[in-house]
C-alpha positions as CSV (number, residue, x, y, z in Angstrom):
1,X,86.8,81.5,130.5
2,X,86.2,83.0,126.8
3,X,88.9,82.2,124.3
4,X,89.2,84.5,121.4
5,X,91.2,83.8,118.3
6,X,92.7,86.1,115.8
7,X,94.1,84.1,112.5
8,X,95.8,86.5,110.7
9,X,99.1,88.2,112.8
10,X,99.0,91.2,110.0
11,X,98.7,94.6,111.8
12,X,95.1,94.6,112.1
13,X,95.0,91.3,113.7
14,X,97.7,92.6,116.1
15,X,95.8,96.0,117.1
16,X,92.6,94.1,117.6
17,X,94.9,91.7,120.4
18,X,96.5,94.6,121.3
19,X,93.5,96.7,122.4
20,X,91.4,93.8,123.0
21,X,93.9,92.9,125.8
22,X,94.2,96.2,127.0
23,X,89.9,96.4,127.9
24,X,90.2,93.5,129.9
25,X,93.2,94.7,131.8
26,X,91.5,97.7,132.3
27,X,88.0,95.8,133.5
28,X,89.9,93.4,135.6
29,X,88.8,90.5,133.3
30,X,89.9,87.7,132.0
31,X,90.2,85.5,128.7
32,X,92.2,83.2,126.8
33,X,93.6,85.1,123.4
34,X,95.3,83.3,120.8
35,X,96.6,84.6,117.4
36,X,97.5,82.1,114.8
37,X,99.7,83.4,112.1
38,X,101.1,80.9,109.3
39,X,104.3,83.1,108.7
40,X,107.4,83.0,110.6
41,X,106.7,86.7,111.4
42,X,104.1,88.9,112.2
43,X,102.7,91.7,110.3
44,X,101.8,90.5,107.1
45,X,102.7,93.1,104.2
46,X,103.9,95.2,106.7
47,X,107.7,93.7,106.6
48,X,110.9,95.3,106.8
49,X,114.0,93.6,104.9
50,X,117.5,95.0,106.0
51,X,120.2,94.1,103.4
52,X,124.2,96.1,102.4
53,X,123.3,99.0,104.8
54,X,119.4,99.8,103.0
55,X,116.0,99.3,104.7
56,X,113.7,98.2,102.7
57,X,109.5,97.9,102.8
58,X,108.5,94.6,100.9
59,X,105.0,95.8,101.4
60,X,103.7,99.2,102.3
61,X,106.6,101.3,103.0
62,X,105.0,104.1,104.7
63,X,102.2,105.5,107.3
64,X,99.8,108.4,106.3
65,X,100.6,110.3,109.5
66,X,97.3,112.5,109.9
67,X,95.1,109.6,110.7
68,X,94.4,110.0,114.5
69,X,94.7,106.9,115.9
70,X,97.7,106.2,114.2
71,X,99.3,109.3,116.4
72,X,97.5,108.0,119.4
73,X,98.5,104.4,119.3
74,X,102.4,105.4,119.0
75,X,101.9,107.7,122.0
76,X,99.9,104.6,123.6
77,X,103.4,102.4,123.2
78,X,106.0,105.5,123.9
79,X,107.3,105.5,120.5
80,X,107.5,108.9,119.7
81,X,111.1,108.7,119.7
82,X,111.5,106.4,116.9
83,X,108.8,108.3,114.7
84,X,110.9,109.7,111.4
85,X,109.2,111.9,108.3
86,X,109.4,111.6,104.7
87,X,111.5,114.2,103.2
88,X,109.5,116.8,101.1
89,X,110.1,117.5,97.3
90,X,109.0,117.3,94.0
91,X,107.0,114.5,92.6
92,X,107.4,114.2,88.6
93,X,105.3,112.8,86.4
94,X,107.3,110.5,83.4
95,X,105.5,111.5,79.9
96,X,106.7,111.8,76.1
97,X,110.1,110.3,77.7
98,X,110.9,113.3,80.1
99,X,110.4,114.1,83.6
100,X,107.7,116.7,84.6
101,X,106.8,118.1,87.8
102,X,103.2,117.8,89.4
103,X,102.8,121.3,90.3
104,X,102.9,122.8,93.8
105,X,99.6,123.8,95.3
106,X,98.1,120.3,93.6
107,X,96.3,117.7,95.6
108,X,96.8,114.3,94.0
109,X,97.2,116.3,91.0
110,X,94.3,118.6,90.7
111,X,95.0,122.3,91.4
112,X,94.1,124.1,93.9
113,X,95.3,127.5,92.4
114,X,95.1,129.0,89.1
115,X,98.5,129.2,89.2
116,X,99.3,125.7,89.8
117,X,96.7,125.2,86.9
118,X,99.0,127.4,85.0
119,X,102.4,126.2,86.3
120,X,101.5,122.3,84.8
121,X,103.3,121.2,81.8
122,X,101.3,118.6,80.9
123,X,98.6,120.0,80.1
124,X,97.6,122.5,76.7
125,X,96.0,125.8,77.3
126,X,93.0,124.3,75.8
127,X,92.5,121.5,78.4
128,X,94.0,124.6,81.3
129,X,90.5,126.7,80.1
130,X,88.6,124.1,80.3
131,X,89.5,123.0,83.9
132,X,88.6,126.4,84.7
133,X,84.7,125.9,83.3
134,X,84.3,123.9,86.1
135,X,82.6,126.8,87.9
136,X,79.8,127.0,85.4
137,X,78.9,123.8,85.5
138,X,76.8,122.3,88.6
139,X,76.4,119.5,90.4
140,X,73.1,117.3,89.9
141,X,74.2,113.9,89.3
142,X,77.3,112.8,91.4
143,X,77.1,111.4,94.8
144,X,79.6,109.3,96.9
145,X,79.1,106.1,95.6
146,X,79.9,107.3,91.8
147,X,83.1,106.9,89.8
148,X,85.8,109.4,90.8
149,X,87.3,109.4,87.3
150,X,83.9,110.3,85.5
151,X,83.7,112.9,88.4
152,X,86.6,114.7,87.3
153,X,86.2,114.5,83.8
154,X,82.8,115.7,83.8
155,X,84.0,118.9,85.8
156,X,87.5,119.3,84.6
157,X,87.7,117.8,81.1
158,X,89.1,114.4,79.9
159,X,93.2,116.1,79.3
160,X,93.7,117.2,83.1
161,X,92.3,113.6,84.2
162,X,94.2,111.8,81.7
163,X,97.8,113.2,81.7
164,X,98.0,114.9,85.3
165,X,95.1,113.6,87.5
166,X,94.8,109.6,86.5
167,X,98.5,109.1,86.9
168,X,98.7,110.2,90.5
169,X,95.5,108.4,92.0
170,X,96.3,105.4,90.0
171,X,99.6,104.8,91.5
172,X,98.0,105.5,95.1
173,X,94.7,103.4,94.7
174,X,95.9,101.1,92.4
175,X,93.2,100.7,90.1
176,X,91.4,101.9,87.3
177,X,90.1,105.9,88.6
178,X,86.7,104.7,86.7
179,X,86.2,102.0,88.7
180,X,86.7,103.7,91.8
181,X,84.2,105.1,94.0
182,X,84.8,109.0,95.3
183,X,83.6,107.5,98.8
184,X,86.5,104.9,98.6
185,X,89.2,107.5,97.2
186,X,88.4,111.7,98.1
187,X,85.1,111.7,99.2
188,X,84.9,115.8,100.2
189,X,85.1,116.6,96.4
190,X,82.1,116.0,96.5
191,X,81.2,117.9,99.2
192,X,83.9,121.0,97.8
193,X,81.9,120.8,94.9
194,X,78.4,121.2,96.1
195,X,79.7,123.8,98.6
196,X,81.8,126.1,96.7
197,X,80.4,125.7,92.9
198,X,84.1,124.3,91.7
199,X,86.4,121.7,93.4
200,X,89.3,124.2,92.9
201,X,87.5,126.8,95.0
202,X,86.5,123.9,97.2
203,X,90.0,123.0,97.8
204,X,91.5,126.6,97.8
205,X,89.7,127.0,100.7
206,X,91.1,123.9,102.5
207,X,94.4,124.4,101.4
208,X,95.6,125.3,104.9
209,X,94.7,121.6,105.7
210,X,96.0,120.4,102.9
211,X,98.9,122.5,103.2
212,X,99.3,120.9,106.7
213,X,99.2,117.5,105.7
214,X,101.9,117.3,102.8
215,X,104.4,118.6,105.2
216,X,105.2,115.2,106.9
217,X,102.8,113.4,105.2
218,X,103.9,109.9,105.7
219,X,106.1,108.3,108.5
220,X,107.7,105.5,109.7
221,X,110.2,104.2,112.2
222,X,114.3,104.4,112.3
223,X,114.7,100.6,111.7
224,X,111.9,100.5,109.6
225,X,107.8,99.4,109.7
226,X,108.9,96.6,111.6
227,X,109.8,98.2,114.7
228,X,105.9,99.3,115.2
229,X,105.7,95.0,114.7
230,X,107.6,94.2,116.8
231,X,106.7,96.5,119.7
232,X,103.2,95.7,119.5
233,X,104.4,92.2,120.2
234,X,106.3,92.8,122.9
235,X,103.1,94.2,124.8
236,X,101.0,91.6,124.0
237,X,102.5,89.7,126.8
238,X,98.6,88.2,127.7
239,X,98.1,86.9,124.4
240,X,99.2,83.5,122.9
241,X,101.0,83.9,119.8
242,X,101.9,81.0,117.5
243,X,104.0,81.7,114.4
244,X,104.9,79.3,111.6
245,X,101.1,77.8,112.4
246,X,98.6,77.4,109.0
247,X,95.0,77.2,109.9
248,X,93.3,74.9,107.6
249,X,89.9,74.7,108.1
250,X,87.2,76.8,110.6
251,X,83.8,74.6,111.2
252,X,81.0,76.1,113.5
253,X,80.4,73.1,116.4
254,X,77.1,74.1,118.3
255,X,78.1,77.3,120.0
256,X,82.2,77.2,119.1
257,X,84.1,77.1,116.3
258,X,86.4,74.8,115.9
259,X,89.9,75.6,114.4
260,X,92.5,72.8,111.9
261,X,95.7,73.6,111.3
262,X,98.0,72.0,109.2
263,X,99.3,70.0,111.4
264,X,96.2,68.2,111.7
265,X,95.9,70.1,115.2
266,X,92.4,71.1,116.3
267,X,91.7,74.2,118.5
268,X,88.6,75.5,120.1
269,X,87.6,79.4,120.5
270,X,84.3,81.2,121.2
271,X,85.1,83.7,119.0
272,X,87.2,84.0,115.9
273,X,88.5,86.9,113.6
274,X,89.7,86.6,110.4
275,X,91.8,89.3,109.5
276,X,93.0,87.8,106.8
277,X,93.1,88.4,102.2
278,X,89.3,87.6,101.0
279,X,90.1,84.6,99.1
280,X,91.6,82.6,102.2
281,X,88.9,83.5,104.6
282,X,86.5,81.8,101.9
283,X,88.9,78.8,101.7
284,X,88.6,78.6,105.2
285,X,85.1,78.7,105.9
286,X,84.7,76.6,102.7
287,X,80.7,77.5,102.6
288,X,79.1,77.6,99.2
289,X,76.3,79.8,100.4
290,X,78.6,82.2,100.7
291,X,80.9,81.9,98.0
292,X,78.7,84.1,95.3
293,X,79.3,87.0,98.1
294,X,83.4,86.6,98.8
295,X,83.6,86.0,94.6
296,X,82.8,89.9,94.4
297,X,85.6,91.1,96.2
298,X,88.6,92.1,93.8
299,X,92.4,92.1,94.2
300,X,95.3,92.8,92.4
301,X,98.6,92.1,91.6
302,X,101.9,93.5,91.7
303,X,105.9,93.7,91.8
304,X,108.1,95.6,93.6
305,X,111.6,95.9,93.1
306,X,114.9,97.6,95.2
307,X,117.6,98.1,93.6
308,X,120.4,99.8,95.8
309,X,123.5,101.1,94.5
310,X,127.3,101.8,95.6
311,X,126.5,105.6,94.3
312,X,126.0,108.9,96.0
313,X,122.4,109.6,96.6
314,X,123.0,113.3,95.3
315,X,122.9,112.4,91.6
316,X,119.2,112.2,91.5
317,X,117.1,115.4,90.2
318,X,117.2,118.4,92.8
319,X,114.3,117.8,95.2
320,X,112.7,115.1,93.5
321,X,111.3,111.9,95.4
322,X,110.3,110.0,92.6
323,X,107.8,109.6,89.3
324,X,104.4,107.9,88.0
325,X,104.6,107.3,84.3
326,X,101.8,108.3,82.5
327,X,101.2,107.7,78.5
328,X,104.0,107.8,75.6
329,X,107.0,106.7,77.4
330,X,109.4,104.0,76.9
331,X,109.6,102.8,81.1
332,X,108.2,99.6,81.6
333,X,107.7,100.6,85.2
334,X,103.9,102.5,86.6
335,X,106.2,104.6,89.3
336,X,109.4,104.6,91.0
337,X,110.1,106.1,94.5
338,X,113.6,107.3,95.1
339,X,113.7,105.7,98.7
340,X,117.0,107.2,99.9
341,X,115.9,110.7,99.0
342,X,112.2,110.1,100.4
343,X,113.7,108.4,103.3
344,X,116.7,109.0,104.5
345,X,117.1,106.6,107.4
346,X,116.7,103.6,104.6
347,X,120.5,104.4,103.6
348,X,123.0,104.5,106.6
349,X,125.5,105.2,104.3
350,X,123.7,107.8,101.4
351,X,123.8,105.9,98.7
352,X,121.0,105.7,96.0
353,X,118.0,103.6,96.7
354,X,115.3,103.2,94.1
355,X,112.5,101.0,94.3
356,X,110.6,100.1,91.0
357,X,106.5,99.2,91.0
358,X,105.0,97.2,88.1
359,X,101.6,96.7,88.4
360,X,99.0,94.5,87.2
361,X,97.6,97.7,85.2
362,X,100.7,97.5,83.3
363,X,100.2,96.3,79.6
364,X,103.3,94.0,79.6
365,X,102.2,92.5,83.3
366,X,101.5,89.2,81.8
367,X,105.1,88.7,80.7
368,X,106.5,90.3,83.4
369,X,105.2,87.9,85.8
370,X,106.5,84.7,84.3
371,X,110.1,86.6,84.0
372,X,112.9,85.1,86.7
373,X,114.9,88.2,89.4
374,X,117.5,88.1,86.5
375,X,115.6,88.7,83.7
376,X,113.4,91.4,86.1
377,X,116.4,92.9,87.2
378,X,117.4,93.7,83.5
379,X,113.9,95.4,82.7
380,X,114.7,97.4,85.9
381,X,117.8,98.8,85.1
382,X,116.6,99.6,81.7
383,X,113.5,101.6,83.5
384,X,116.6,103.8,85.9
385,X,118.8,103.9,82.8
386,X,116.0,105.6,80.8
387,X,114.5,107.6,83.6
388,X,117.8,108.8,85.4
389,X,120.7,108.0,83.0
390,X,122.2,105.1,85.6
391,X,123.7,102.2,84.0
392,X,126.1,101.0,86.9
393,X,125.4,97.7,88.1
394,X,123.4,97.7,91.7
395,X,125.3,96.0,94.7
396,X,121.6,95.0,95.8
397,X,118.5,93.6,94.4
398,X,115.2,92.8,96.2
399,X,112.4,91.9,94.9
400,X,108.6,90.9,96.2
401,X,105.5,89.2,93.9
402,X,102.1,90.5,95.8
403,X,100.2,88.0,93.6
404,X,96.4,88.5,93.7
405,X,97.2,90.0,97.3
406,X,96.2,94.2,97.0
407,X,92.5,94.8,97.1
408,X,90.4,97.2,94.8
409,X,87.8,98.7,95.9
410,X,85.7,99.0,93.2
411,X,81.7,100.3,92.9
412,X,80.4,97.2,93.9
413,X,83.0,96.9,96.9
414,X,80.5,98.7,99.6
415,X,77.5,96.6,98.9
416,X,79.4,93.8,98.7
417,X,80.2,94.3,101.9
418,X,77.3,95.0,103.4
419,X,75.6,91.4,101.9
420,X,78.5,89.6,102.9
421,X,78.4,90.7,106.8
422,X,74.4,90.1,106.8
423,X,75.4,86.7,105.8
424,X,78.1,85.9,107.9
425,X,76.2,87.1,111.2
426,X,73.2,85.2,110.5
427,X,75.6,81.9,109.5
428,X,78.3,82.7,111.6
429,X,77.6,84.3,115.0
430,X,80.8,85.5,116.9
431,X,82.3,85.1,114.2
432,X,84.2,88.6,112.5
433,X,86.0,89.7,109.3
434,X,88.5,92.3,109.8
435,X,91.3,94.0,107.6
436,X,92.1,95.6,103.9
437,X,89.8,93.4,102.0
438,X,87.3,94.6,103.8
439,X,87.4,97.6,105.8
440,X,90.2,100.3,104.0
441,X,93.9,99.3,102.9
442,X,95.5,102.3,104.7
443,X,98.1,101.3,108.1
444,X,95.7,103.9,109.6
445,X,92.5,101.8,108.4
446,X,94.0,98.5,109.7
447,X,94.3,100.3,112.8
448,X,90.9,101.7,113.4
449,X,89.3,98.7,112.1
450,X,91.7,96.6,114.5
451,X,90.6,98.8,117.5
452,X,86.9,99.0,116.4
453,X,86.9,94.9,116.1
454,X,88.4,94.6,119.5
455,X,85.4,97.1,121.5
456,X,83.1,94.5,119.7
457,X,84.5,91.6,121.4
458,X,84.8,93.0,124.6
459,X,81.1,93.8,124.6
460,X,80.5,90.3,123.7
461,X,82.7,88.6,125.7
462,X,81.8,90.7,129.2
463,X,78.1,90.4,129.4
């Protein structure tokens, strides 16, 4: 009998168990599976804290709902029932110390109206003309693999990119917009704009499906992300699963790998995954002839912080969900999501929950990272004092440190790729890499890349 291991109990690890288990039940075959995970949970930044009546994401707090398989595996485990929406309402944009909305008909803040062009007020009538030059100006250098933010500019001039456009994808890509590939971030402007002449025709056209997809955007589950954990554990009743358990060390002997853990404990498997951050997997291997290739791979840092209050959720700004802060304000912060309002299942009782990001982007990251929860706490009730003229005292702080743990995916990332699986099948056969440093940080990317890892297996592990 086979045995396949998954280190790494994250949600990709868990999707390629899950519908690695489910092809052999379905084929009538058999094989030992065994997923190591070092936590004393599963589901990696997928984690739901529960604290004075508010549900809180210490990771990703959300689902983009559109992605298929995302729909199909909750129909596959009979959750529908414990599906819930965001709310939908105005996102604002914190410049020059004041609030502003991103306009309606926008997609990650580039119109897709001349009225929503018109409706900004962030942007001059100078830099509103010139967004509209776009249509004189074709397309003959920009493909895919080039950098989204000298895309923009070069079609819609440096003032919509800088105050409206840079803020948004930013906050959702977390990196520098220059650095970032269109193929890794919107990859149909491109298309829109070879198609139609101007991305805002290109996207007035799709703004049905755009239209479609803002209205319950995002979802999650009534107890939080960690009910979709836990029920995908609860199915994996054929699968081994060790929590609290550290692998160590992964050596190739002959035609197995063998697997250390911390304990000093040594397992065997025919085939391993690694769905697990870049940097460990190379620790792991601990191969110098691969090194150069897992060194190009970038991550990033951040802090997130919840502070929940004994206040009525109705004081925050009529339909508003939250704000990015762009240039010329006095928040220490990069964005701040009004939970409760987003999410109203994170406050049983409806009172305010706000949760504070502060990137690695930020110019004051260096300090903030050294500060203790007390001193952080004080920068973040400056940053809702400021923004939303709070200064009670929350009955609830929590806070999470992703150090070095959110991957960019910058120009190079693609290629990177590409080099590093070359190397790894010819050095490593049976052998796979699997989730967000690799193959897309989205729940929805984990997911496909979960269920795409798993039909490689099983065509593996059933000849």
């Amino acid at each position: 009998m086979k045995t396949v291991t998954v280190i790494g109990g994250g949600i990709t690890g868990l999707c390629t168990m899950y519908y690695l288990q489910k092809q052999l039940k379905e084929h009538n075959l058999s094989a030992r599976l065994v997923l190591l995970e070092k936590n004393p949970y599963l589901g990696g930044k997928m984690h739901t804290a529960r604290e004075n009546g508010f549900i809180m994401e210490t990771g990703a707090d959300s689902i983009v709902a559109r992605y298929p398989s995302v729909q199909k595996l909750i129909q596959e485990l009979d959750f529908e029932s414990e599906v819930v929406y965001n709310e939908t309402g105005i996102s604002y944009i914190h410049t020059n110390n004041e609030l502003h909305a991103i306009p309606k008909e926008s997609v990650f803040g580039i119109p897709m109206t001349v009225e929503s062009l018109k409706a900004s007020t962030l942007i001059s009538e100078e830099g509103k003309q010139r967004v509209l030059k776009d249509e004189e100006i074709p397309n003959t250098k920009f493909t895919k693999e080039s950098s989204i933010g000298e895309f923009l500019e070069y079609f819609l001039g440096k003032e919509i990119v800088e105050k409206q456009i840079a803020p948004v994808l930013a906050g959702v890509y977390s990196g520098d917009i220059y650095k970032l590939s269109i193929a890794s971030t919107l990859p149909y402007l491109v298309d829109y704009k070879n198609e139609y002449g101007s991305l805002m025709k290109g996207l007035q056209a799709n703004r049905e499906k755009f239209e479609r997809e803002a209205n319950k955007k995002f979802l999650s589950f009534k107890n939080g992300l960690s009910q979709l954990i836990d029920r995908l554990e609860e199915l994996l009743d054929t699968v081994e699963i060790r929590k609290d358990t550290e692998t160590v060390r992964i050596e190739k002997k002959n035609d197995l790998y063998e697997i250390t853990l911390a304990n000093g404990e040594k397992l065997e498997a025919d085939v391993v995954v690694l769905a697990l951050p870049n940097q460990v997997v190379k620790n792991l291997l601990k191969d110098e002839e691969l090194d150069p290739y897992f060194n190009q791979f970038k991550n990033a840092s951040a802090i997130t912080m919840y502070l929940g209050f004994d206040l009525p959720d109705s004081i925050l700004p009529n339909d508003g969900t939250g704000f990015i802060v762009s240039h010329n304000s006095d928040l220490v912060c990069n964005a701040s999501t009004w939970t409760s309002r987003k999410w109203k299942h994170t406050s049983k009782e409806g009172n305010l929950l706000v949760r504070l990001f502060y990137k690695e982007s930020n110019p004051r990251y260096h300090e903030l990272k050294d500060l203790s929860d007390e001193e952080l706490t004080k920068v973040a009730l400056n940053d809702i004092k400021l923004s939303l003229n709070i200064e009670e005292q929350p009955k609830m702080v929590k806070i999470t440190k992703w150090i070095d743990a959110m991957p960019k995916y910058d120009l190079a990332h693609h290629k990177a790729l590409q080099e590093v699986l070359s190397k790894l099948k010819e050095r490593y056969p049976n052998l796979f890499l699997a989730g967000c440093s690799y193959f897309g940080v989205g729940i929805g990317a984990c997911i496909d890349n979960g269920e795409e890892t798993a039909e490689n297996i099983f065509k593996l592990i059933s000849q």
